[in-house]
C-alpha positions as CSV (number, residue, x, y, z in Angstrom):
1,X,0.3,10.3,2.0
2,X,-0.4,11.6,-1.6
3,X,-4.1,12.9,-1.9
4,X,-6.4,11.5,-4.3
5,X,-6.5,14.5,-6.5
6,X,-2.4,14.1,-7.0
7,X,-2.9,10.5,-7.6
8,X,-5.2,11.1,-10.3
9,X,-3.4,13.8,-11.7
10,X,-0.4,11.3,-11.9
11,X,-2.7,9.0,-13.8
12,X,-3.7,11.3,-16.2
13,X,-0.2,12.5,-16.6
14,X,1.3,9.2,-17.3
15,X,-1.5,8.2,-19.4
16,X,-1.5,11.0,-21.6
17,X,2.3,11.2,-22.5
18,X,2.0,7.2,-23.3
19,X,4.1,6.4,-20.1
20,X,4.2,2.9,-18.0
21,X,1.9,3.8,-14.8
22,X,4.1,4.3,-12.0
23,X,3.4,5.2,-7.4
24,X,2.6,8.7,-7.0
25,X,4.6,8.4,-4.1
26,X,7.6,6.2,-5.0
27,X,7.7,6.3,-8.3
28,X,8.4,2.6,-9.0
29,X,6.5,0.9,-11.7
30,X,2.9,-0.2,-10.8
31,X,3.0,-4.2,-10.3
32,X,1.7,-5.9,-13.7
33,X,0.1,-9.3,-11.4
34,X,-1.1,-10.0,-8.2
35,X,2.2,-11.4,-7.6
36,X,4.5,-8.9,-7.8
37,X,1.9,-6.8,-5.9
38,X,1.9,-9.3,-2.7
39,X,5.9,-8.7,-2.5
40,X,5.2,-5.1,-3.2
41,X,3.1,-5.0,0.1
42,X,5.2,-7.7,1.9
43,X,8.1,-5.1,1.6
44,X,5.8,-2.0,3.0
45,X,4.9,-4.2,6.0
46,X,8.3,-4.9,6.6
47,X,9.5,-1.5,6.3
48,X,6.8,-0.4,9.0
49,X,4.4,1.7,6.6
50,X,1.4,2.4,9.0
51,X,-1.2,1.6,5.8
52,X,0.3,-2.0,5.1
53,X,0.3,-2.2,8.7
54,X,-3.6,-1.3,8.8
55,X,-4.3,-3.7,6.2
56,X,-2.3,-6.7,8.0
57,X,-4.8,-6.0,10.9
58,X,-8.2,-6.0,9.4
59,X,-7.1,-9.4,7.3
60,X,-5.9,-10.7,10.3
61,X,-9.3,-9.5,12.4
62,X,-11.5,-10.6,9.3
63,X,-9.9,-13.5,9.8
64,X,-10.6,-13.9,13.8
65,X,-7.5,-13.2,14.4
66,X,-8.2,-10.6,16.8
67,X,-4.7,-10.9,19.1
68,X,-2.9,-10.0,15.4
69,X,-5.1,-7.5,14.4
70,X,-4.5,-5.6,17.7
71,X,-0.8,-6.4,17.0
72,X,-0.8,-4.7,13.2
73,X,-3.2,-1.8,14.5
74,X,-0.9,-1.2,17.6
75,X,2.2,-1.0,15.5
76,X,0.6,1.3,13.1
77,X,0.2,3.7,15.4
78,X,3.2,4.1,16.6
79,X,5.1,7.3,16.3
C-alpha cells in the first residue's frame, strides 16, 4: 500500500510538470470514465488484491448479501 502523503506527492508531481495523472502504485494512467474504472477494479478483484476484495464485500453486504460479503472479506484475508 502507498500512503497518503506519497499519493499526494505523486499528484503534485504529475500536476506540476503538466503530466497525465497516473497510480502511485502501478503507474498506469488514471481511468478518464467510470467505465474504464469498473474494468480497472474488475481486473484487481480478479487478480486477488485484498482492497478490491474488501470493497466486493461491503457492496455485496450493503446489498444483503451477507453469504458474499463473508466470501469477499474471507478471501481478503488470506495470506
Amino acid at each position: 500500500l502507498i500512503c497518503r502523503g506519497c499519493s499526494h506527492a505523486s499528484t503534485e508531481r504529475e500536476v506540476g510538470e503538466n503530466r497525465q495523472p497516473t497510480c502511485p502504485f502501478c503507474r498506469h494512467p488514471t481511468p478518464k470514465t467510470q467505465d474504464e474504472a469498473n474494468v480497472s477494479f474488475k481486473k484487481r478483484v480478479a487478480a486477488n488484491d485484498p482492497d478490491a476484495l474488501c470493497v466486493m464485500g461491503t457492496e455485496h453486504f450493503v446489498k444483503e448479501d451477507y453469504v458474499g460479503a463473508f466470501e469477499y472479506w474471507t478471501k481478503a484475508a488470506e495470506p
